[in-house]
DOVODO-476009 format. One record per residue (C-alpha): residue number from 1; x, y, z. Coordinates in Angstrom, 2 decimals, padded with zeros to 5 digits. Each point is the difference from the previous one (the first is absolute). Layout:
i:NUM	px:X	py:Y	pz:Z
...
***
This chain:
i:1	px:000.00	py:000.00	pz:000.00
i:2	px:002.73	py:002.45	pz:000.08
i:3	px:000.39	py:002.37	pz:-002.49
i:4	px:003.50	py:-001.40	pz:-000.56
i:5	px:-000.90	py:-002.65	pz:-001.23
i:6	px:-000.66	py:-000.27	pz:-003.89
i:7	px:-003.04	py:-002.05	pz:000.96
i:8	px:-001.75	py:002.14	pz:002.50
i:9	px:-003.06	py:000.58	pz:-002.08
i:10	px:-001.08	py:-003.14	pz:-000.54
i:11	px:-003.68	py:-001.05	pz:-002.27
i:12	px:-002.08	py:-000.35	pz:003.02
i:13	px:000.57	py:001.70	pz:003.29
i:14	px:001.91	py:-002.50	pz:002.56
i:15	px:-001.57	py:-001.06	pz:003.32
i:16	px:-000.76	py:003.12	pz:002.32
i:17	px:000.62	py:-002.84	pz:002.73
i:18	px:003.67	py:-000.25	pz:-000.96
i:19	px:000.07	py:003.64	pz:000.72
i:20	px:-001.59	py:000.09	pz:003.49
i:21	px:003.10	py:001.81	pz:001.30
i:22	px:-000.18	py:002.64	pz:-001.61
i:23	px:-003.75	py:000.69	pz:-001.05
i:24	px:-000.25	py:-000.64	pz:003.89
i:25	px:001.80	py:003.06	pz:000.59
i:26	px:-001.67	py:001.83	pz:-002.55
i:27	px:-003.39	py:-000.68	pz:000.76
i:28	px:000.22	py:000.97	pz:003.30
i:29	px:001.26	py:003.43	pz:-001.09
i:30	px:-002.67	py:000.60	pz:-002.37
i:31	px:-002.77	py:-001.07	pz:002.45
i:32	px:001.54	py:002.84	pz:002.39
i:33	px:000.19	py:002.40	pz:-001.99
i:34	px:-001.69	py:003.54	pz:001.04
i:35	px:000.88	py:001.80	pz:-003.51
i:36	px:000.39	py:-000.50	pz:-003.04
i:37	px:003.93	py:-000.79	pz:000.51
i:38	px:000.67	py:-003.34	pz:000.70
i:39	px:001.37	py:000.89	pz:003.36
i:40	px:-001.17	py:003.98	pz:000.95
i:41	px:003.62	py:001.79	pz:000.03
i:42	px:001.21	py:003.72	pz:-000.52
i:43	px:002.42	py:-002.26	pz:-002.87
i:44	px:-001.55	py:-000.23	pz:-003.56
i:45	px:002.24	py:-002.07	pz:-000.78
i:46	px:000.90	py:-003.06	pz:003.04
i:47	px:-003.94	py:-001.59	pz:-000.23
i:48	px:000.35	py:-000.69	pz:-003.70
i:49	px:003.17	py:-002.49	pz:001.16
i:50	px:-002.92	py:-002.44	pz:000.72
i:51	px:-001.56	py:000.32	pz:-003.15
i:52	px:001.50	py:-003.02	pz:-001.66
i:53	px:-001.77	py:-002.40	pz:002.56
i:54	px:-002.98	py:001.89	pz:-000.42
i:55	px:-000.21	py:-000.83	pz:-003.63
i:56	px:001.18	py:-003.64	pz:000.22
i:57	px:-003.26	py:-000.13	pz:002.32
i:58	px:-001.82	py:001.14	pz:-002.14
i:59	px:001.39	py:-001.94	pz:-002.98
i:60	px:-000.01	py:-003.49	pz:001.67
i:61	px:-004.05	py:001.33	pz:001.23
i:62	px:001.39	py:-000.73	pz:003.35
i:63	px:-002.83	py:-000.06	pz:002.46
i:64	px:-000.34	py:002.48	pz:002.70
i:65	px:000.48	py:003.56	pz:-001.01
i:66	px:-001.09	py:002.70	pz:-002.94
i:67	px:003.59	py:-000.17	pz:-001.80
i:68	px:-001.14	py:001.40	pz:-003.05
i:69	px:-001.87	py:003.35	pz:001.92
i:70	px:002.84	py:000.14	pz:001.87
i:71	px:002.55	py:-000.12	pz:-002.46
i:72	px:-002.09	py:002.47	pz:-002.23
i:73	px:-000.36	py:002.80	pz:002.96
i:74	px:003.90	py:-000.22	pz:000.72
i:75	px:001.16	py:000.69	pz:-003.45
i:76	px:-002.88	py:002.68	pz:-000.76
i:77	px:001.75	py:001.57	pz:003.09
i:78	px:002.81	py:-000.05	pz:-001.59
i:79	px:-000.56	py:001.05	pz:-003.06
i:80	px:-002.70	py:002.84	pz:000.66
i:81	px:-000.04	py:000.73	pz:003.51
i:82	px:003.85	py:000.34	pz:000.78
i:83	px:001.99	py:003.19	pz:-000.85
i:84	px:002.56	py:-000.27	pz:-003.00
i:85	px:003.03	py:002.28	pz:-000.56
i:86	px:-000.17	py:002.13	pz:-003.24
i:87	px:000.94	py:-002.69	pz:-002.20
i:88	px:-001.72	py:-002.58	pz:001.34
i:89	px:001.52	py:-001.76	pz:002.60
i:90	px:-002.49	py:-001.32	pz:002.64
i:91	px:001.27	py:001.13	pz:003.19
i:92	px:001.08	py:-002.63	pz:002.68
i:93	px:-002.44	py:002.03	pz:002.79
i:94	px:-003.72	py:001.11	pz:000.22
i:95	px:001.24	py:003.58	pz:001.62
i:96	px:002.11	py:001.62	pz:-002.73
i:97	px:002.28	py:-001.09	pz:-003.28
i:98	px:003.03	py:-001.97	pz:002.05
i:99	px:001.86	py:-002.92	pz:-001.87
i:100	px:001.38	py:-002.47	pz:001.51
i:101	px:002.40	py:-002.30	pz:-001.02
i:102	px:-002.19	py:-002.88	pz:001.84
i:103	px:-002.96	py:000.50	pz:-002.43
i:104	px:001.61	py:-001.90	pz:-002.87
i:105	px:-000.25	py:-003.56	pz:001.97
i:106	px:-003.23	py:001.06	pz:001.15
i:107	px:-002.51	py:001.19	pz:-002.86
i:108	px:001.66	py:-000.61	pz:-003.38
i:109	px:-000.37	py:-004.20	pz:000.84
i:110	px:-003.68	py:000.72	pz:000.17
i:111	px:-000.58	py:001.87	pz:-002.69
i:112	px:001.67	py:-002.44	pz:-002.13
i:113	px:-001.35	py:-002.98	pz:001.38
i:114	px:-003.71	py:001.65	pz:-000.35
i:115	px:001.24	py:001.22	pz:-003.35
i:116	px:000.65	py:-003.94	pz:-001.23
i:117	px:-002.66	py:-001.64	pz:001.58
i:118	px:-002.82	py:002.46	pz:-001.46
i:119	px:001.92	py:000.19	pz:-003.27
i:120	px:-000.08	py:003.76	pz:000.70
i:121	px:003.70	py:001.51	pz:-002.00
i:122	px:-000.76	py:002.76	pz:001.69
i:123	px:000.92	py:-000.75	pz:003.09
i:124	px:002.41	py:-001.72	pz:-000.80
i:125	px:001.55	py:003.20	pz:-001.70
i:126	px:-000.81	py:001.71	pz:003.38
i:127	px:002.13	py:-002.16	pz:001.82
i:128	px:003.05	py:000.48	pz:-001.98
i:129	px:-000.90	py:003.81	pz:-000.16
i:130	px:-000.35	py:000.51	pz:003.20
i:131	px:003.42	py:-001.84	pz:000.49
i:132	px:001.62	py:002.34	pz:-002.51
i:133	px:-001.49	py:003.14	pz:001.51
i:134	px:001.60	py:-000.96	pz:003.51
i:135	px:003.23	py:-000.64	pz:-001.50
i:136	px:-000.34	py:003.47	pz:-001.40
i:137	px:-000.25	py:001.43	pz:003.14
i:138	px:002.36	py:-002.37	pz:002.27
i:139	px:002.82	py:-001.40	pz:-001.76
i:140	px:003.42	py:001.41	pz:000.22
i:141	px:002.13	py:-000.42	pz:-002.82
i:142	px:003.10	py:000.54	pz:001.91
i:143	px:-000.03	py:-002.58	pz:002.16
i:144	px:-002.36	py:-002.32	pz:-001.87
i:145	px:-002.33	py:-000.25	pz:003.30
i:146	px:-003.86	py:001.32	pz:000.88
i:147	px:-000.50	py:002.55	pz:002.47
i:148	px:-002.91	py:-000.78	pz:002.50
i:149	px:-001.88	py:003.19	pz:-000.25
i:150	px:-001.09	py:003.01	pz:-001.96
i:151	px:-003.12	py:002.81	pz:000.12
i:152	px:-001.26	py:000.72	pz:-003.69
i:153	px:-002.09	py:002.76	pz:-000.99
i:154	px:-004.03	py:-001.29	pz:-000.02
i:155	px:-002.06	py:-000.35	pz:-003.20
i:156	px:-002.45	py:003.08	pz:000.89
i:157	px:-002.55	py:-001.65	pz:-002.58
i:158	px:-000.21	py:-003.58	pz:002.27
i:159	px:-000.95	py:-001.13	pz:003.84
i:160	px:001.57	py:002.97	pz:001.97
i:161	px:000.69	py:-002.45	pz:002.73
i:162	px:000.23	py:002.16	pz:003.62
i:163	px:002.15	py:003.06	pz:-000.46
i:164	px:-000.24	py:000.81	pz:003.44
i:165	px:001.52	py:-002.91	pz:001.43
i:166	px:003.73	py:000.84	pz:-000.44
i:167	px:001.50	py:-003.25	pz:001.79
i:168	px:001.15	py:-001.74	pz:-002.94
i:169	px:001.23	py:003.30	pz:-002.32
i:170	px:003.63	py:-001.20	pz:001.18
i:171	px:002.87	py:-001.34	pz:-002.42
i:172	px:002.19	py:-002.90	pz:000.87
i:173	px:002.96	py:000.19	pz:-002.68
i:174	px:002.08	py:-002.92	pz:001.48
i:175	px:000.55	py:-003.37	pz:-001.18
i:176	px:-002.17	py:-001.74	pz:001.89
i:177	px:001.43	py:-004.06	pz:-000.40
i:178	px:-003.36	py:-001.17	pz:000.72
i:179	px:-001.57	py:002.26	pz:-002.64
i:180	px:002.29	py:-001.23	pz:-002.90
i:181	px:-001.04	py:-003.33	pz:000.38
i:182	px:-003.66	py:000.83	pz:000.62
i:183	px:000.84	py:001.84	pz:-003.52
i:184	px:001.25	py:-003.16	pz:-001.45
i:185	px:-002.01	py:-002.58	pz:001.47
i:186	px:-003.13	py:001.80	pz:-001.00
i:187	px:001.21	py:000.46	pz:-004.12
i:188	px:001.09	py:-003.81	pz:-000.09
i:189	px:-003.52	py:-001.01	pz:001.18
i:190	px:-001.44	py:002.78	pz:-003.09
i:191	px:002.86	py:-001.90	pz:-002.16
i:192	px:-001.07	py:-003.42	pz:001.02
i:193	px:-003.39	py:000.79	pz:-000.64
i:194	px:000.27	py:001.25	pz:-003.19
i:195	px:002.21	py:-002.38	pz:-001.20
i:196	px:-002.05	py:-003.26	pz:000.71
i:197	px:-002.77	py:001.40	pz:-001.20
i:198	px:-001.66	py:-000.03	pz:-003.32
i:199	px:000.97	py:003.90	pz:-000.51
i:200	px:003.72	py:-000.79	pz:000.01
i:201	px:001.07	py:001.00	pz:-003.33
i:202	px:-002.50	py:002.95	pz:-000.07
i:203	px:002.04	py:001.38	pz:002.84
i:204	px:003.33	py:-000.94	pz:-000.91
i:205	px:001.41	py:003.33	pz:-000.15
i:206	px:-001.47	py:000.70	pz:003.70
i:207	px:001.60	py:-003.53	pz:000.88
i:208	px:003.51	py:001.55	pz:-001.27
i:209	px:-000.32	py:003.05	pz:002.40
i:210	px:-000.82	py:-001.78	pz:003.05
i:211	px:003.03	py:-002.44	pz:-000.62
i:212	px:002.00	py:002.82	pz:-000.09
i:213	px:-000.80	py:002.08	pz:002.75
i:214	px:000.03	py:-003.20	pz:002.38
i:215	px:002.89	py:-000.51	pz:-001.04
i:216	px:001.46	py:003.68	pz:000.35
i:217	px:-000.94	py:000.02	pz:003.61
i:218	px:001.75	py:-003.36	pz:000.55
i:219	px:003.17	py:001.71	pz:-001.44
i:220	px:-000.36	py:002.87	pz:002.91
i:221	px:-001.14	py:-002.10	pz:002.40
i:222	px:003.55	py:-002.75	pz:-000.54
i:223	px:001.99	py:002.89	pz:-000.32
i:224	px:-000.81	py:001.19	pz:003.46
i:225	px:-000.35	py:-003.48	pz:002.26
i:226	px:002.21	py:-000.48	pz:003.03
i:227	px:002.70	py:-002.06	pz:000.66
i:228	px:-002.23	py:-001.32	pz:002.78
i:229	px:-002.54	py:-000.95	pz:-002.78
i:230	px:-002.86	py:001.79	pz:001.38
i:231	px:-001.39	py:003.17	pz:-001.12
i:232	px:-000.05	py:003.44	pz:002.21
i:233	px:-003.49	py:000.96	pz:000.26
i:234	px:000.51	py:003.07	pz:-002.27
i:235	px:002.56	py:-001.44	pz:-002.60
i:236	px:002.77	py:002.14	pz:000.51
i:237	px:-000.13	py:001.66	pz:003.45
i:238	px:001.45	py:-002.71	pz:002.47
i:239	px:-001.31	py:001.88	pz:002.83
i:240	px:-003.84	py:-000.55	pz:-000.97
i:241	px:000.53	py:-003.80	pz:001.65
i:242	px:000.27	py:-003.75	pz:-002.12
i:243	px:-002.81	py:-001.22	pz:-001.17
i:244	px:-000.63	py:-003.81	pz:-000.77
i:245	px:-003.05	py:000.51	pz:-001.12
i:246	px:000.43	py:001.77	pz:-003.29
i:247	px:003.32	py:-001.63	pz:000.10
i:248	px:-002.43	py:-003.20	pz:-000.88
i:249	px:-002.53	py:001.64	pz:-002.63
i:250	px:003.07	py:000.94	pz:-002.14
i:251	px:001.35	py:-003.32	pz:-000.05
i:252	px:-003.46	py:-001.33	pz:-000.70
i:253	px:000.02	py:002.15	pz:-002.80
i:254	px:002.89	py:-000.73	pz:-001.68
i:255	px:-000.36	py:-003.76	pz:000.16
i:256	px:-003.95	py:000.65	pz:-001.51
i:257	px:001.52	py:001.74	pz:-002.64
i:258	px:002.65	py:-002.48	pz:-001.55
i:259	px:-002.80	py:-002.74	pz:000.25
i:260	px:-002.27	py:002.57	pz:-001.92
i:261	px:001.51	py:001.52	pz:-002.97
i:262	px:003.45	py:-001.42	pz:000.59
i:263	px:002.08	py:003.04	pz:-000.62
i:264	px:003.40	py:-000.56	pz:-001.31
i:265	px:001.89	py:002.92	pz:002.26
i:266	px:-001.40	py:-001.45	pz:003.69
i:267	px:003.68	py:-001.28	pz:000.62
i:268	px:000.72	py:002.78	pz:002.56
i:269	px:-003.45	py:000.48	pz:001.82
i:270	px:-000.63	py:-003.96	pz:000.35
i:271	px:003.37	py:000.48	pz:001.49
i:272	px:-001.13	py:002.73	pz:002.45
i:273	px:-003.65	py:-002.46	pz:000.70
i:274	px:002.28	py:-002.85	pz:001.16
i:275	px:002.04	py:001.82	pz:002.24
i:276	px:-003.27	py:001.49	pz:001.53
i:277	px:-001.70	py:-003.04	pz:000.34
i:278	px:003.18	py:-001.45	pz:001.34
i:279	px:000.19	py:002.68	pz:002.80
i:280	px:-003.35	py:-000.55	pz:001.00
i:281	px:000.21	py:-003.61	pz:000.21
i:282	px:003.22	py:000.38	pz:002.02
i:283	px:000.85	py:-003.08	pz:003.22
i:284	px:-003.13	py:-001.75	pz:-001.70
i:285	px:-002.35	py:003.08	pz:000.77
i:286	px:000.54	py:000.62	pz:003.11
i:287	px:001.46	py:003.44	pz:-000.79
i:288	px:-002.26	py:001.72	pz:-001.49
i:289	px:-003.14	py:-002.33	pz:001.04
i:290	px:-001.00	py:000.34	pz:003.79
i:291	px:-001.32	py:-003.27	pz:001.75
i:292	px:-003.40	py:000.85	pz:-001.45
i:293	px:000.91	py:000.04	pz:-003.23
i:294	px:-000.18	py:004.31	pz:-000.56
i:295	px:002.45	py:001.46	pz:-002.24
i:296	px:002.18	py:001.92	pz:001.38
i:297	px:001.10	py:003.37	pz:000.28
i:298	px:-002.78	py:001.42	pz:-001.81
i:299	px:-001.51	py:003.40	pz:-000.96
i:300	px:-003.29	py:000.98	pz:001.96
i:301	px:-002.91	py:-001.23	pz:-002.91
i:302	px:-001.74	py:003.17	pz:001.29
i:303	px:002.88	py:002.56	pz:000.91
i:304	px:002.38	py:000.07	pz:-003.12
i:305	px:003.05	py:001.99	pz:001.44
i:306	px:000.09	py:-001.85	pz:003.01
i:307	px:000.77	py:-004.03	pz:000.76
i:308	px:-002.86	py:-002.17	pz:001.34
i:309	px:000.44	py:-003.77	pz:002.03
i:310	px:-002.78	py:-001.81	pz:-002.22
i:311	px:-000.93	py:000.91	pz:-004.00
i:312	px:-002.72	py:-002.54	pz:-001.30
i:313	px:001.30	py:001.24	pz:-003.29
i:314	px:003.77	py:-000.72	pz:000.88
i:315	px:-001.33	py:-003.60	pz:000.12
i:316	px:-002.18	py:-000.25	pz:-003.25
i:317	px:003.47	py:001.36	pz:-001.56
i:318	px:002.13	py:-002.62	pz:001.63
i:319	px:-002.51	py:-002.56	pz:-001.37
i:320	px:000.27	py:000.92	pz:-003.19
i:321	px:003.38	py:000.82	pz:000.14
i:322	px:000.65	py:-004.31	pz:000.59
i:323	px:-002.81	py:-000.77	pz:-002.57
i:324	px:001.31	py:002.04	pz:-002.52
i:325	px:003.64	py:-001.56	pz:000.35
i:326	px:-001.39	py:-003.37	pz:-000.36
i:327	px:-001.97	py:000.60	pz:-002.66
i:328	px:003.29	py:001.56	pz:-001.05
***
């Protein structure tokens, strides 16, 4: 079912039972809801992260919820109801035009998995789009890395979002490790699903991009790991703290890559994965893996310039950090 795998759409819709993990998750979020965002957050952009097991509900008509009205409302939020910088780019919050480097992992996936399943191009434009429009704003050519955040003037003629509430009108210029590979991670998953999907050569050209700006930011990301093997939590400023968590997503997304479009130029970066995975699997685990099992040090999930004891996403990277290596 993964949208690695050239086979993930198959003729008829698999079981919905074989997917109880997941659609049990998403069910219960989508009987909870109080809006019309899968989970009610000052974020546009974090609820839509769901979205994927929201459609597969709805696909495999697993019992239990409203995936399709639910799926519907969250992307008509997004696409009508959230405010959108000049030139388009949806912004990552409700409030005011702020983009985040997190927003790639979290809305382009759904817009291109909604895009293939309802044979909508569209959206599956939209998703690349909005991928390009980010990049725009974010990348730095110098260093071949994302910064995390930037304000961009709102599009007067769309949702005016809440000008008064001037929490989120802040910039964050660093190089956020976590936000690179949220950066990545998010445009393999719009690669993947492209590419194993029955638009592939319509989109080649989009395909090409997206290779290459994976790519770039595993060149800036290699060129600034540690001889420890673990990322700082901003890439270049030591004294921001290491971070295994992010450490983990950008080794996940270096071994998803070769298996994906199997570049020819990964020598270096698969280089830089091993030695992180390595690190983090140091005395059998028991370095960076407390007696619980938590990935350690992390950064705070909720508190990005400061380092937390527990990340629930610093494990879901670690997981797929040591299934992408196998696979690998």
């Amino acid at each position: 079912m993964s949208v690695f795998s050239s086979s993930y759409l198959t003729p008829t819709p698999p079981s919905a039972q074989t997917l109880n993990p997941v659609l049990d998750i998403a069910r219960q979020v989508i009987n909870t809801r109080s809006s019309k965002q899968f989970v009610q957050d000052g974020s546009a952009g974090d609820p839509a992260s769901i979205g994927v097991g929201v459609l597969l509900g709805n696909w495999t008509r697993a019992p239990g919820a409203n995936w399709d009205t639910a799926a519907e409302d969250q992307l008509s939020l997004l696409l009508n109801a959230t405010p959108r910088s000049v030139d388009g780019a949806i912004s990552h919050r409700t409030e005011s035009v702020q983009l985040w480097s997190d927003f790639v992992y979290m809305v382009p996936p759904f817009l291109a998995y909604y895009g293939v399943l309802t044979s909508n191009k569209t959206l599956i434009s939209a998703s690349y789009d909005q991928i390009k429009l980010y990049r725009n704003y974010l990348y730095d050519s110098s260093s071949h890395l994302w910064r995390h955040i930037t304000t961009a003037p709102i599009d007067s003629t769309g949702p005016p979002g809440d000008p008064s509430n001037t929490a989120f009108s802040f910039n964050d210029t660093g190089y956020w490790s976590t936000g690179n590979g949220w950066a990545a991670a998010g445009m393999l998953r719009v690669l993947g699903t492209i590419k194993n999907s029955p638009y592939s050569k319509q989109f080649s050209h989009e395909q090409d991009d997206l290779q290459d700006w994976i790519s770039d930011i595993h060149n800036g990301m290699t060129a600034q790991l540690p001889d420890s093997g673990l990322f700082y939590n901003y890439v270049n400023d030591p004294t921001t703290g290491t971070d295994a968590a992010s450490t983990a997503l950008f080794a996940a997304t270096v071994y998803r890559a070769v298996t994906l479009y199997s570049p020819d130029h990964y020598g270096n970066y698969v280089d830089a994965a091993e030695k992180a995975r390595q690190a983090l699997y140091a005395n059998n685990g028991t370095v960076h893996f407390d007696s619980e099992g938590w990935l350690q040090p992390v950064v705070n999930p909720n508190s990005f310039h400061e380092m937390g004891k527990e990340s629930p996403e610093g494990q879901a990277f670690a997981l797929q950090m040591d299934n992408n290596w196998k696979q690998w």
